[in-house]
C-alpha positions in Angstrom: -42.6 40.9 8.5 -43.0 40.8 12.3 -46.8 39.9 13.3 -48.1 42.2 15.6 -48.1 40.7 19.3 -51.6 41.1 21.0 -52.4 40.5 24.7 -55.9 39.9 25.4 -58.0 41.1 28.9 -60.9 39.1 30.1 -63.4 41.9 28.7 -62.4 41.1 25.1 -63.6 37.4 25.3 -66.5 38.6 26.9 -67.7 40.2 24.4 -67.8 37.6 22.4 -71.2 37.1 24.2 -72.3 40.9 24.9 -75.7 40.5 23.7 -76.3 43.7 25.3 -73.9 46.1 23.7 -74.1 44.8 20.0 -71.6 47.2 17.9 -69.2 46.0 21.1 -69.6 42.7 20.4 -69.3 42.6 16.5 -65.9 44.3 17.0 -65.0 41.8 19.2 -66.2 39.0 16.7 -64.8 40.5 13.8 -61.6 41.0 15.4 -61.5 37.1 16.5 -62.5 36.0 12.8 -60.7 38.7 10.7 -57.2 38.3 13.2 -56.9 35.7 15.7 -58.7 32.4 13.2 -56.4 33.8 10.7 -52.9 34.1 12.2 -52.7 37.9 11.2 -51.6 38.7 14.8 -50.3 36.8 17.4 -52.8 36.4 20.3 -51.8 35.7 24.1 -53.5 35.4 27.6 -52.4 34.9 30.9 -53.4 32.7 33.8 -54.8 36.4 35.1 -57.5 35.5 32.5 -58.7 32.2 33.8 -58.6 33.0 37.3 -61.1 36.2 35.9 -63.0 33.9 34.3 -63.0 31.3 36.8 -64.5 33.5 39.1 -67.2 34.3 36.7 -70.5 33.6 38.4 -72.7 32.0 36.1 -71.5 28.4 34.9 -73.0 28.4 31.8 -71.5 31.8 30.7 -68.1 30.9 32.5 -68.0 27.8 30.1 -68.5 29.8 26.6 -65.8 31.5 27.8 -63.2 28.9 28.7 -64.8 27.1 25.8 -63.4 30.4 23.2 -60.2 30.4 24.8 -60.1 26.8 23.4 -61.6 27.2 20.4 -59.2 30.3 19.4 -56.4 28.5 20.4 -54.9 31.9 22.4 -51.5 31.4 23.5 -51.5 31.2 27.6 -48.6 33.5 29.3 -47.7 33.1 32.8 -47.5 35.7 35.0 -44.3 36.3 36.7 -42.4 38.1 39.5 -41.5 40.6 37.2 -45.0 40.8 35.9 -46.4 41.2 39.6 -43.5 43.6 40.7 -44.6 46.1 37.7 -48.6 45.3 38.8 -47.7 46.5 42.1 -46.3 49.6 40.9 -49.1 50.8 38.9 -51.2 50.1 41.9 -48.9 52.0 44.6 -49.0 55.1 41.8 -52.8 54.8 41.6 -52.3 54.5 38.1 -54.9 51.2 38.4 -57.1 51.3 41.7 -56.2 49.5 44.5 -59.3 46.8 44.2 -58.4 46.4 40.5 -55.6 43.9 40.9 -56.0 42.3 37.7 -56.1 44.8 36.1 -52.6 46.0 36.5 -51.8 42.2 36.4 -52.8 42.4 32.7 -50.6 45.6 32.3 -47.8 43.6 33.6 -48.0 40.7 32.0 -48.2 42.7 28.5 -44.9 44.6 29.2 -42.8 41.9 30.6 -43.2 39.8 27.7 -43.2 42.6 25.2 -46.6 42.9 23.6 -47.4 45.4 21.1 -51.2 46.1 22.0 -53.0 45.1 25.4 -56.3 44.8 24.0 -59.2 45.7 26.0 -63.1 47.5 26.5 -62.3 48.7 29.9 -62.7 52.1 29.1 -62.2 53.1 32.8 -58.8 51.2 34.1 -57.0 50.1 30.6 -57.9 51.3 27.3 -58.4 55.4 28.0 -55.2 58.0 27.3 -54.7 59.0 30.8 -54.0 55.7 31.5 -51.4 55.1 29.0 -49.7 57.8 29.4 -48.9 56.8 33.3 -48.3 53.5 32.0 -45.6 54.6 29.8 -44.2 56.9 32.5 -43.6 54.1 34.9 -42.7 51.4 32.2 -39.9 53.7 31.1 -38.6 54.5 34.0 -38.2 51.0 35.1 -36.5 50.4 31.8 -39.1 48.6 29.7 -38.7 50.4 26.3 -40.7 48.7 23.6 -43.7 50.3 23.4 -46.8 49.3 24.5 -50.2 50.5 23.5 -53.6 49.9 25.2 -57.2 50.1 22.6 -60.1 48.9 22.3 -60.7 46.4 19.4 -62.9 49.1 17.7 -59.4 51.0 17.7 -57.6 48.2 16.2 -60.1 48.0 13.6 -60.1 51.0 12.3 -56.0 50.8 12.0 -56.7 48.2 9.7 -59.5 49.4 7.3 
């Protein structure tokens, strides 16, 4: 049987480390100890990720995050023309806001290379219906059928209870 193909944002690993938002981040760990350490799913990030991360502030906190990437062993996907011509759309739609870049990077990135589920807490740009629906819209119409769906790891959880 096919394993399910997951692409991974930056707020995932994150929250890893969201001492803040508890329930947020026990999905998150459960998700990386019940999936990713076990090989259920196949787990990919892009160089969008690192240069996200790299830009994160706080050295300490950027180097638990590098520092999971590693210790997950999450397969690294580079971004593409393709990936950045599709990015580029969702942006000129205003289906992702003009200053989120990345964001619609990430969408990119996951439909060029045919991922099942972008994975992701961004309740705002990503992981809402409204979202998906334009996304599908547009990825349809520039002929990208296999379907891709956009949750939050709570989401992905539940599927598999």
């Amino acid at each position: 049987m096919k394993k399910t193909k997951i692409y991974l944002d930056t707020t995932v690993i994150n929250f890893i480390y969201a001492d803040d938002a508890k329930d947020y981040m026990k999905a998150t760990i459960d998700f990386f100890e019940k999936s990713v350490r076990t090989k259920l799913v196949d787990v990919y990030i892009s160089n969008v990720v690192f240069d996200e991360i790299n830009k994160t502030q706080n050295l300490e906190k950027r180097n638990k995050l590098l520092k999971a990437v590693k210790e997950y062993d999450l397969e690294v996907l580079e971004s593409n023309p393709e990936a950045i011509r599709l990015s580029k759309i969702y942006l000129a739609e205003k289906i992702i806001p003009a200053n989120k870049i990345e964001d619609a990077e990430h969408i990119g990135v996951s439909t060029v290379f045919e991922m099942d589920i972008l994975l992701s807490w961004n309740f705002k740009h990503l992981a809402n219906y409204n979202r998906k629906q334009k996304v599908k819209v547009v990825n349809l119409r520039e002929n990208y059928l296999h379907p891709l769906d956009i949750i939050s790891p709570l989401e992905l959880e539940y599927e598999r209870n």
